[in-house]
Each structure stands twice: as structure tokens, then as C-alpha cells.
N, CA, C and O of each residue as an XYZ file, in Angstrom:
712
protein
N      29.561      7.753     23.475
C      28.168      7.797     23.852
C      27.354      7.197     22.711
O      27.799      7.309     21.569
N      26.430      6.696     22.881
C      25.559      5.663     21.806
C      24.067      6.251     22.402
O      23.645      6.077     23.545
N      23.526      6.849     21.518
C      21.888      7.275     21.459
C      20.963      6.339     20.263
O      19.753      6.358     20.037
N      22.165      5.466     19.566
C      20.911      4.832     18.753
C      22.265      3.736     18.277
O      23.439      3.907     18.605
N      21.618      2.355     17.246
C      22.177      1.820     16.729
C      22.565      2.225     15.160
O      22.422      3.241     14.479
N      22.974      1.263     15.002
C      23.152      1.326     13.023
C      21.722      1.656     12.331
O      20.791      0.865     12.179
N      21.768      2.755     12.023
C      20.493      2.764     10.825
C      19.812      1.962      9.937
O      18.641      1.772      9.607
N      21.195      1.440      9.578
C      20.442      0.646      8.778
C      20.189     -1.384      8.737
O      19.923     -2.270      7.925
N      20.466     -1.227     10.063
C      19.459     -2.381     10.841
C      18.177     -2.206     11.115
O      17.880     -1.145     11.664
N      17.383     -2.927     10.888
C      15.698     -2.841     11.190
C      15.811     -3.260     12.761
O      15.458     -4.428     12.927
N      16.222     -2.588     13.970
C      16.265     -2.825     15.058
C      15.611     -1.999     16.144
O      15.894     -0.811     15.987
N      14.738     -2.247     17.324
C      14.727     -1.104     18.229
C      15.570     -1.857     19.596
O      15.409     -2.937     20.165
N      16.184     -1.128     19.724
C      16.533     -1.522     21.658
C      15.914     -0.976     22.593
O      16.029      0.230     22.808
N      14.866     -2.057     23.578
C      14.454     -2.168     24.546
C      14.859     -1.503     25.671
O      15.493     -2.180     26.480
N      14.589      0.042     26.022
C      15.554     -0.053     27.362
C      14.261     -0.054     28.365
O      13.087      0.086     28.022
N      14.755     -0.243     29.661
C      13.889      0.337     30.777
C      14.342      1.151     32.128
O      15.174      0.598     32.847
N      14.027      1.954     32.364
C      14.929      2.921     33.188
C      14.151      2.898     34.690
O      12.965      2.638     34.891
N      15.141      3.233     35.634
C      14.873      3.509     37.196
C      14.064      2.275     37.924
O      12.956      2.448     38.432
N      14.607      1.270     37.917
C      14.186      0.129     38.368
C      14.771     -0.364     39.210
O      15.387      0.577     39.710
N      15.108     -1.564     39.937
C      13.657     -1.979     39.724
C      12.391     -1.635     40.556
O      12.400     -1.405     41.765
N      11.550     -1.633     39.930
C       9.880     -1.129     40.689
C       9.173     -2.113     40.609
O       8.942     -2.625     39.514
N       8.682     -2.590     41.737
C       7.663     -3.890     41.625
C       5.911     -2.878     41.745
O       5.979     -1.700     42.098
N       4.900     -3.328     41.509
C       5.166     -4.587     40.735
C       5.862     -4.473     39.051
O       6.054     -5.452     38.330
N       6.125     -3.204     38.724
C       5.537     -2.979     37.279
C       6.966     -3.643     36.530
O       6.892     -4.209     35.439
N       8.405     -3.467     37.362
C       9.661     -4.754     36.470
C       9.315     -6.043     36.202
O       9.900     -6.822     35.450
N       8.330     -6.232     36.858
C       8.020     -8.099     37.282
C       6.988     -8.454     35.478
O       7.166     -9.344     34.646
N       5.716     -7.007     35.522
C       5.136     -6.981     34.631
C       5.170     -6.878     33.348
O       4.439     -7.314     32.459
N       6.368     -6.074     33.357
C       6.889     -6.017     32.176
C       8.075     -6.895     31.740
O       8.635     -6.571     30.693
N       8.558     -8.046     32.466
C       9.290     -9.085     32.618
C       8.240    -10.338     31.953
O       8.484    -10.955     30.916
N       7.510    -10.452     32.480
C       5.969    -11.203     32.408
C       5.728    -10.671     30.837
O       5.418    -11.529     30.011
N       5.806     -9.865     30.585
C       5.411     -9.355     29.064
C       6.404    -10.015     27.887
O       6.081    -10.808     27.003
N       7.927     -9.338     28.207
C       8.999     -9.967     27.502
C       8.980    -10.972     27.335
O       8.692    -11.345     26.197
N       9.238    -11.840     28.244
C       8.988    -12.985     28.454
C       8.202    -14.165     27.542
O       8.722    -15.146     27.011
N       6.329    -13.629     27.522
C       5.475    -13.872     26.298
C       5.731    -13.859     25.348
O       5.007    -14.424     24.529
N       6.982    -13.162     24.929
C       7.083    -12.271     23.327
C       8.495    -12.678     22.910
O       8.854    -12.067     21.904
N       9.476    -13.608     23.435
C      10.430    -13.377     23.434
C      11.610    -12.872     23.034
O      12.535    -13.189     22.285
N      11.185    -11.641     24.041
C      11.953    -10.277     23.584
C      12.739     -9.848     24.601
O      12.290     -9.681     25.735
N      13.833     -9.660     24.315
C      15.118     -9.219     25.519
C      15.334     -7.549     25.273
O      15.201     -6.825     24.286
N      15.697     -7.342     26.539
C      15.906     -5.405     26.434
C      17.372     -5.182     27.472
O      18.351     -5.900     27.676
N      17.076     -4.209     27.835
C      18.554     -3.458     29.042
C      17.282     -2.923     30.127
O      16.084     -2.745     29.903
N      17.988     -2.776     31.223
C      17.061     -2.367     32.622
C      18.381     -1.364     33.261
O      19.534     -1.692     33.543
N      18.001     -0.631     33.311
C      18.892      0.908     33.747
C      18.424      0.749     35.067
O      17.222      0.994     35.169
N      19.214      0.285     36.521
C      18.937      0.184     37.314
C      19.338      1.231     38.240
O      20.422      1.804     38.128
N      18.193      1.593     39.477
C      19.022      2.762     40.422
C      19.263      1.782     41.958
O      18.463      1.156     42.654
N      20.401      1.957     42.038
C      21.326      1.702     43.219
C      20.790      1.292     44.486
O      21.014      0.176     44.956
N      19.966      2.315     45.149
C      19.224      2.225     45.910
C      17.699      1.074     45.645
O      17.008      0.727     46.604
N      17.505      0.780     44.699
C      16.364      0.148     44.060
C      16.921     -1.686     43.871
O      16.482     -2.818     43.666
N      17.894     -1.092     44.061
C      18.412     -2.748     43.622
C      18.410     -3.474     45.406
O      18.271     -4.615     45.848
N      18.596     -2.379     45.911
C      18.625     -3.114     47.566
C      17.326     -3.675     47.859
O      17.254     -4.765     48.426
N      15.922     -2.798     47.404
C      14.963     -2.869     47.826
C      14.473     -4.038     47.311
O      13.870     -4.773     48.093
N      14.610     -4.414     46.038
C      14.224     -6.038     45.215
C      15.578     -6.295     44.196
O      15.971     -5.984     43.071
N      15.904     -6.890     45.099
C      17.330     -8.169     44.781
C      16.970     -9.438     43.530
O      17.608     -9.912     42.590
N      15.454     -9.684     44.174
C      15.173    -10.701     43.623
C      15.020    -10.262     42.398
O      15.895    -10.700     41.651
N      14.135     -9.460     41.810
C      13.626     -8.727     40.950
C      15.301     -8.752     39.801
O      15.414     -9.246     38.679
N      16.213     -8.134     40.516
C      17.635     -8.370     39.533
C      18.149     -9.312     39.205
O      18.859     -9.477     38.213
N      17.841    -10.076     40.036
C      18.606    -11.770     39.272
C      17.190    -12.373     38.079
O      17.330    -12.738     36.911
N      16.232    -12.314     38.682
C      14.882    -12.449     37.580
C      15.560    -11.998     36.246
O      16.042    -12.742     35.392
N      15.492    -10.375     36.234
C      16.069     -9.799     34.638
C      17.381    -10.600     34.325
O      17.534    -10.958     33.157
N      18.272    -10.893     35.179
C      19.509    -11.259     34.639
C      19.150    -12.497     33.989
O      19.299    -12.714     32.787
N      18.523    -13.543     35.093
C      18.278    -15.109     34.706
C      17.448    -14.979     33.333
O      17.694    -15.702     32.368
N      16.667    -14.215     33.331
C      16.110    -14.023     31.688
C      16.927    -13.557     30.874
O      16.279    -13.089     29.938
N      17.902    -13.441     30.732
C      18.651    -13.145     29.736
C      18.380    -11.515     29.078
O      18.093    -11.409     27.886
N      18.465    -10.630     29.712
C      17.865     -9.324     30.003
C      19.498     -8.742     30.645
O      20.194     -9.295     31.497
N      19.771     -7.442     29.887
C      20.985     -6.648     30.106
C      21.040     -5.459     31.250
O      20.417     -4.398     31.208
N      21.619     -5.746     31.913
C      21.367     -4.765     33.146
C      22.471     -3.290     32.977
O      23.543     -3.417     32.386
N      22.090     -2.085     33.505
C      23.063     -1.437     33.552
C      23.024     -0.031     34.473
O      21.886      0.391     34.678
N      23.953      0.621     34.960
C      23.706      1.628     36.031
C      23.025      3.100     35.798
O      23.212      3.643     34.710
N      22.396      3.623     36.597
C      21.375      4.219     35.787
C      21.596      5.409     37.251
O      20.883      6.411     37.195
N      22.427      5.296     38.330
C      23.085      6.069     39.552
C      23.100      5.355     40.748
O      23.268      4.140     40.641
N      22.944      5.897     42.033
C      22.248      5.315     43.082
C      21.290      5.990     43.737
O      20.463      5.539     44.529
N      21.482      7.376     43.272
C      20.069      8.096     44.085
C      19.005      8.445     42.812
O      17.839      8.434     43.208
N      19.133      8.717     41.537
C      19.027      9.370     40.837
C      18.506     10.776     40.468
O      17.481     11.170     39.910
N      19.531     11.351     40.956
C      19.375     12.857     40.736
C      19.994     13.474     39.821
O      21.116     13.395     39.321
N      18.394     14.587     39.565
C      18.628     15.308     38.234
C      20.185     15.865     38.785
O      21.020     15.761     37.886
N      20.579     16.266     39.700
C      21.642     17.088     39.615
C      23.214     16.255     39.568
O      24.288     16.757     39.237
N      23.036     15.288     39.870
C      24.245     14.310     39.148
C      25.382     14.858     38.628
O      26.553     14.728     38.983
N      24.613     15.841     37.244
C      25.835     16.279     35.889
C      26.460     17.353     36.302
O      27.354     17.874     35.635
N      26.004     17.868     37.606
C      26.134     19.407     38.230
C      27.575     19.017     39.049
O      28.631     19.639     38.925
N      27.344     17.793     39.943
C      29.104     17.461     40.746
C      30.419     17.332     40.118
O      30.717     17.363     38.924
N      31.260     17.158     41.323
C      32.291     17.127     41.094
C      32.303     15.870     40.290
O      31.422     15.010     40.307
N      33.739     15.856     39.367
C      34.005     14.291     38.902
C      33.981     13.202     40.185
O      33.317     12.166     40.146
N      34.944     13.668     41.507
C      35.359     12.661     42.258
C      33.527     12.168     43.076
O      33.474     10.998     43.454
N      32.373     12.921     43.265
C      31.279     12.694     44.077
C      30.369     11.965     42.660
O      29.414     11.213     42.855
N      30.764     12.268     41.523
C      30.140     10.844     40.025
C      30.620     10.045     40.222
O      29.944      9.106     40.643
N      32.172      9.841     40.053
C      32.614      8.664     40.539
C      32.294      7.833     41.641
O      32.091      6.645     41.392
N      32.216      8.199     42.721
C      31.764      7.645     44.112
C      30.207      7.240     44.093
O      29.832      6.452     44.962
N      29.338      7.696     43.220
C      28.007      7.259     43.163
C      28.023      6.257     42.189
O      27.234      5.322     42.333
N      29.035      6.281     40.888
C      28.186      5.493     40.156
C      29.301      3.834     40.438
O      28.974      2.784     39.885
N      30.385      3.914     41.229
C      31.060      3.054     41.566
C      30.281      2.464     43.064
O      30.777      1.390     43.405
N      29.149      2.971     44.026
C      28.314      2.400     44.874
C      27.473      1.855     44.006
O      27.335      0.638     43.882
N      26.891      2.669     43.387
C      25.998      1.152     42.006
C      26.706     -0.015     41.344
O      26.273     -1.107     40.975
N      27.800      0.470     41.301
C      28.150     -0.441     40.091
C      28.416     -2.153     41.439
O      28.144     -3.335     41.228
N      28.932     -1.588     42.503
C      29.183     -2.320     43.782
C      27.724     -3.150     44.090
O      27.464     -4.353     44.078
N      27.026     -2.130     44.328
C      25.464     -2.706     44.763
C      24.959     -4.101     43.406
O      24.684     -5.291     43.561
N      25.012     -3.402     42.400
C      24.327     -4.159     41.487
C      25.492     -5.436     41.839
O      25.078     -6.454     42.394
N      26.497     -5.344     41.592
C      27.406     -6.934     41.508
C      27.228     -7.329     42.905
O      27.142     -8.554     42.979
N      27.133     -6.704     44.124
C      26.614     -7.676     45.131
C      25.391     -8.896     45.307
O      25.311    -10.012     45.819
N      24.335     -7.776     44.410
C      23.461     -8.699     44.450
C      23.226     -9.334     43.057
O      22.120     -9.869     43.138
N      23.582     -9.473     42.189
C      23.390    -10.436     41.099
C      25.082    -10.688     40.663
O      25.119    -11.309     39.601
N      26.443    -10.379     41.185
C      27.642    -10.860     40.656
C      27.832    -10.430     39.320
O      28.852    -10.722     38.696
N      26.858     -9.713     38.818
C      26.650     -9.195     37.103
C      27.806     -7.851     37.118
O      27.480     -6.830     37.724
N      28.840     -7.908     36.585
C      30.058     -6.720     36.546
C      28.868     -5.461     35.294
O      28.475     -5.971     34.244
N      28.630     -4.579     35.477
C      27.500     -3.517     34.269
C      29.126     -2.901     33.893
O      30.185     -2.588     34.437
N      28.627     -2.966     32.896
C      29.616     -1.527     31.410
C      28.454     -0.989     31.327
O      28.323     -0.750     32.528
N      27.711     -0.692     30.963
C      26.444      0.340     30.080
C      25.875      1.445     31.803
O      25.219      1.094     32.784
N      26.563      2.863     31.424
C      25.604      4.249     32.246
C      24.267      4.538     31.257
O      24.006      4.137     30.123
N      23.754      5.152     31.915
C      23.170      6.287     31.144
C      22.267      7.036     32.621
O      21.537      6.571     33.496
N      22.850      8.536     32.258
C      22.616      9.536     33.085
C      21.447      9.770     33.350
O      20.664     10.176     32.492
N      21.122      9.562     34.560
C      19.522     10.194     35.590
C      19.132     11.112     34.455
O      20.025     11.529     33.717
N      17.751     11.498     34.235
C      16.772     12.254     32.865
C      17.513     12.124     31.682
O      16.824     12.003     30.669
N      18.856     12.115     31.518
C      19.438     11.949     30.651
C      20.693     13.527     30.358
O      21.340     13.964     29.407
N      20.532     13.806     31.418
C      21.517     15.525     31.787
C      22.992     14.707     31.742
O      23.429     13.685     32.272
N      23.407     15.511     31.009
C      25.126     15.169     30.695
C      25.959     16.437     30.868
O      25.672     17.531     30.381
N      26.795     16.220     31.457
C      27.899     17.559     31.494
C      29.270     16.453     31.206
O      29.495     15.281     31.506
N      30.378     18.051     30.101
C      31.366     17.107     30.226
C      31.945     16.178     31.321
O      32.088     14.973     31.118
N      32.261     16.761     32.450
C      32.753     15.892     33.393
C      31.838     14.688     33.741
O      32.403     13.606     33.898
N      30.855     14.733     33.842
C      29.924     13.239     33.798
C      30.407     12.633     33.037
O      30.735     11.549     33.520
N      30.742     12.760     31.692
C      30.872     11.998     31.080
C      32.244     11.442     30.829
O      32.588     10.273     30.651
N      32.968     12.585     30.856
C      34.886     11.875     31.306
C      34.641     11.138     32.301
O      35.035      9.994     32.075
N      33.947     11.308     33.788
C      33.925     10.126     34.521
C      33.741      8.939     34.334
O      34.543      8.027     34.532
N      32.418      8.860     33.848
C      31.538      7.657     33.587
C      32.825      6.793     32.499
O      33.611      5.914     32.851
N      32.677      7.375     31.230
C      33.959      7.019     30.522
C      35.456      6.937     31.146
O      36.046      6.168     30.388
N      36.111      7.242     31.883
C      36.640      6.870     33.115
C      36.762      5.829     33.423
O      37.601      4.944     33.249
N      35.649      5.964     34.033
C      35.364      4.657     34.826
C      34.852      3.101     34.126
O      34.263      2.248     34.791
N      35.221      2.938     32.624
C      35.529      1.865     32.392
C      33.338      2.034     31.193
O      32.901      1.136     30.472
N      32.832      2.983     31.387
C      31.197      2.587     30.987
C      31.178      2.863     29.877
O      31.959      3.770     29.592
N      30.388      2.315     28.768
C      29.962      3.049     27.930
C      28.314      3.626     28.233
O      27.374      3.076     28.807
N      28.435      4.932     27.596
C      27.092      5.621     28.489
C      25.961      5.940     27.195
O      26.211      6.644     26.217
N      24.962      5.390     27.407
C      23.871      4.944     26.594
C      22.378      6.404     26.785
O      21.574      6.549     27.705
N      22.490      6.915     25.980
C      21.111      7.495     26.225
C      20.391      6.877     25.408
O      20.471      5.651     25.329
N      19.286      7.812     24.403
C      18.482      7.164     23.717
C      17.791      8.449     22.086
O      18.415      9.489     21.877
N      17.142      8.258     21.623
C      17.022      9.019     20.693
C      15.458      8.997     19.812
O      15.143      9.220     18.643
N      14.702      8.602     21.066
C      13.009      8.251     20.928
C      12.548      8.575     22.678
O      12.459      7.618     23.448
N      12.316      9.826     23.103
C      11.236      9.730     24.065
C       9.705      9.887     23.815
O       8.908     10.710     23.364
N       9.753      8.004     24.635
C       8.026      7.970     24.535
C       7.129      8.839     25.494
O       5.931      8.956     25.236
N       7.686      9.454     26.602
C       6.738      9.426     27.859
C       6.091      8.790     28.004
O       4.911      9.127     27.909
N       6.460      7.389     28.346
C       5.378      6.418     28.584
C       5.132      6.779     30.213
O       4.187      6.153     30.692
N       5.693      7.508     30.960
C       5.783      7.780     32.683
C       4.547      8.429     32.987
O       3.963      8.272     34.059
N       4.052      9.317     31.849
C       2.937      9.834     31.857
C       1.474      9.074     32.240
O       1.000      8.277     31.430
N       0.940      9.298     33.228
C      -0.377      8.342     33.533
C      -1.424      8.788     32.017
O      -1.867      7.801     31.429
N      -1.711      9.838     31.563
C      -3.006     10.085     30.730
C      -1.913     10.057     29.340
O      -2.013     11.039     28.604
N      -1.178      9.297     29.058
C      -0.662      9.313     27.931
C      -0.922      7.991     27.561
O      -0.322      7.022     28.026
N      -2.222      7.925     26.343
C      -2.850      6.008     25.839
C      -1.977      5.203     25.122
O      -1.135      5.693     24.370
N      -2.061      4.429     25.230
C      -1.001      3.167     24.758
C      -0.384      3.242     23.292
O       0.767      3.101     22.878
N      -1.920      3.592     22.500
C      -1.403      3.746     21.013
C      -0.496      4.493     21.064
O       0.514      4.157     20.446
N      -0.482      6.086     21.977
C       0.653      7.006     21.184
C       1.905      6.517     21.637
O       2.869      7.034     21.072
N       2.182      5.584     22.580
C       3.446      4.918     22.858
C       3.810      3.971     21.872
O       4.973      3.569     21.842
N       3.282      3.713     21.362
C       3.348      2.719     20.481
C       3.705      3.617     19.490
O       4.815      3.374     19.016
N       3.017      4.765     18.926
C       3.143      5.360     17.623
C       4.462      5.924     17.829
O       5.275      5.910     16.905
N       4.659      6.270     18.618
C       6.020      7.083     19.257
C       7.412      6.594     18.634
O       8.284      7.085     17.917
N       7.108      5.060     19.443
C       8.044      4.577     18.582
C       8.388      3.838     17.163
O       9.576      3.669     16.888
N       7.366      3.389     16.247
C       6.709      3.879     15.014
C       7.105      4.292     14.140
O       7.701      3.783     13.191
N       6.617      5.952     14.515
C       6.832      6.534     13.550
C       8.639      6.943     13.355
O       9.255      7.347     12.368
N       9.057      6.652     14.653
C      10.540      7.390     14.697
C      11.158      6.063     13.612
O      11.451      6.607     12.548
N      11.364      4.976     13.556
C      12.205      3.878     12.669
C      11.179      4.323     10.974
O      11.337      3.551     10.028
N      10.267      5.498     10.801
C       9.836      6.091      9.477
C      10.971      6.965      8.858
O      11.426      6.920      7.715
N      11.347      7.853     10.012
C      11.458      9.344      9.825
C      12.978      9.212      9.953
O      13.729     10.130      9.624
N      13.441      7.959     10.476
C      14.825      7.862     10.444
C      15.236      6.839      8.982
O      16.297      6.215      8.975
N      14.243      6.772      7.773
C      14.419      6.235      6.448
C      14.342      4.521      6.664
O      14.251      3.690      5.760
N      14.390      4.332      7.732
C      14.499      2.490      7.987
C      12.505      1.988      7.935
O      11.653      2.676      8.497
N      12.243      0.934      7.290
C      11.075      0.312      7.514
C      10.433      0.401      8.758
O      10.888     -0.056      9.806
N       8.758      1.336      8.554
C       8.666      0.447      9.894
C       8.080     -1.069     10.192
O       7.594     -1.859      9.382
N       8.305     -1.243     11.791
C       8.251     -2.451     11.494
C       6.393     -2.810     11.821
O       5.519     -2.323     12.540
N       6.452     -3.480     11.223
C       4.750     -4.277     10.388
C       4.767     -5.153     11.236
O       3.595     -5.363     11.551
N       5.858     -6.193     12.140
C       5.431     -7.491     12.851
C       4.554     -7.361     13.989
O       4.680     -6.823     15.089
N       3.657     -7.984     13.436
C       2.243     -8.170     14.118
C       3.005     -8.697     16.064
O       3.020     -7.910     17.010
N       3.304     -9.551     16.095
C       4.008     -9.993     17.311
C       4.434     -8.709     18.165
O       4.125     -8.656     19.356
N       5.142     -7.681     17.555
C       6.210     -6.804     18.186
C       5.362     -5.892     18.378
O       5.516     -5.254     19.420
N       4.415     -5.580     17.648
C       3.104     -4.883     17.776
C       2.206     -5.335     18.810
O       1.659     -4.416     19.419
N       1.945     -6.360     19.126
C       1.574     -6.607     20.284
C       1.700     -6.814     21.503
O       0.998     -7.125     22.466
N       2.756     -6.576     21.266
C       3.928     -7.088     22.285
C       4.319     -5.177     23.294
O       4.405     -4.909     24.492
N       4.442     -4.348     22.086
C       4.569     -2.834     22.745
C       3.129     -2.677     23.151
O       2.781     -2.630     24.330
N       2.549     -2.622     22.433
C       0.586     -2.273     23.105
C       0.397     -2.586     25.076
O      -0.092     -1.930     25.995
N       1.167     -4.086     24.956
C       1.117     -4.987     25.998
C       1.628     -4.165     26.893
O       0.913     -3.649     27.752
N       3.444     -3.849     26.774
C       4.201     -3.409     27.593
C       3.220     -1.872     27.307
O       4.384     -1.480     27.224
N       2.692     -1.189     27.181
C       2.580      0.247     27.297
C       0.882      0.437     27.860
O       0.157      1.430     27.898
N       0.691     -0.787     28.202
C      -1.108     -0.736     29.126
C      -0.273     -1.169     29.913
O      -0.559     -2.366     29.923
N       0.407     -1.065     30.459
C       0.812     -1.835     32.194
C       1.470     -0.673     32.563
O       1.983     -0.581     33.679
């Protein structure tokens, strides 16, 4: 399981979770894009049927895709191994139907892990990605700065520089008003 990179790289990884959602994947595609900045898109199963197009977009940008379930439910970590398996192997199906893109990278609906989720997922060939900075950016009355500070202050408090580039700084402001 991987919740963060090497410390002591001056790095953040981009993820984006439960997608795709138009318009706001397209917008924040439109953002990257400006900035050229590549991330991962944690896609849900069912979401990938609804905008196809939307998945080959992230792929053709050079943007990392990966399974994120097909229904996404909190209760996921609660099933059997064999009913994880069967969901996250209909994603993994769905997503390569419509973009031919084979995903390695899970990471579990809210982020709920039980061992057997995770012998599955691992199992089943994934490496399973959470994360180790929640912004709540999902929050409607939560302002841009503290998304921004959010992530910030965490590359302080974890001893690494933060980062000062004016670009990347404008670039999160951007992605966190949309």
C-alpha cells in the first residue's frame, strides 16, 4: 500500500477521485493542461460508462488512470473477498473497454480498508494507493486558499520544502475554485 512518496523528493501527486464527472473532469483537465501538470484519476466503473469520452481525454493527455470500484460503496471493505474481486475486476473490464488502458493502481471507496480488501485487491495483480493529505476540497463552503494551504502546509510538517513555485501555486488556487 503507498499513502505517500519518498520524503525526500520535493514532490506532490495529483490524484483525483470518483470520476469521471462532467463538467468538473473536463475542468480540471482544462486546468492541468494550462499548467503542464499530469496527475492519476481514480475512476468509478459505473462513471466510466456514462463519459467514455471524458477517459480517453485523461488518457490522451498523458494523465494516469486507476480503479477507484464500480459502485463506490462505503461498504466495499465489509464483503466477501470473492464479491471485491467481482467488482473491482467489472472496473478493471469497464475501464479497458473503453480506453484499452490495462489500470494496476486501487484505492478503496472513502478510503475504508479491511484486511481482505486488501489481500484481494493485492490479489488481483493492484497496487492500492490511498493518500496522506485530506483536503476536503468536496466541501462546497470550504475557500480555495485552505485547499491550497492544506496541501502546503503538509510538504512543511513532513520536513521537505514547501514548495514556493509561483506556477504550481497557481495552478492549485485554479484547480480548487472550480
Amino acid at each position: 500500500m503507498w499513502s505517500n512518496g519518498k520524503r525526500d523528493h520535493h514532490q506532490i501527486a495529483l490524484t483525483f477521485d470518483d470520476g469521471p464527472n462532467e463538467p468538473y473532469t473536463s475542468q480540471v483537465l482544462n486546468i492541468l493542461g494550462q499548467y503542464g501538470v499530469k496527475a492519476t484519476f481514480f475512476l468509478i466503473g459505473q462513471n466510466v460508462r456514462h463519459y467514455p469520452e471524458v477517459c480517453l481525454r485523461i488518457m490522451a493527455e498523458g494523465h494516469l488512470l486507476g480503479n477507484h470500484s464500480y459502485y463506490h460503496r462505503k461498504s466495499l471493505c465489509l464483503r466477501l473477498g470473492k464479491t471485491i474481486a467481482q467488482e473491482l475486476e467489472l472496473t478493471r473490464q469497464t475501464i479497458y473497454e473503453y480506453t484499452g488502458f490495462e489500470v494496476k493502481l486501487f484505492r478503496p471507496p472513502y478510503g475504508f480498508r479491511t484486511p481482505w480488501l486488501m489481500r484481494t485487491a493485492q490479489n488481483l495483480g493492484y497496487s492500492v494507493i490511498t493518500w496522506d493529505n485530506m483536503t476536503r476540497d468536496w466541501k462546497a463552503d470550504r475557500p480555495a486558499e485552505q485547499i491550497v494551504q492544506a496541501v502546503l502546509i503538509l510538504r512543511t510538517k513532513r520536513g521537505t520544502k514547501a514548495l514556493s513555485h509561483q506556477k504550481f501555486n497557481k495552478m492549485l488556487q485554479t484547480v480548487a475554485t472550480k
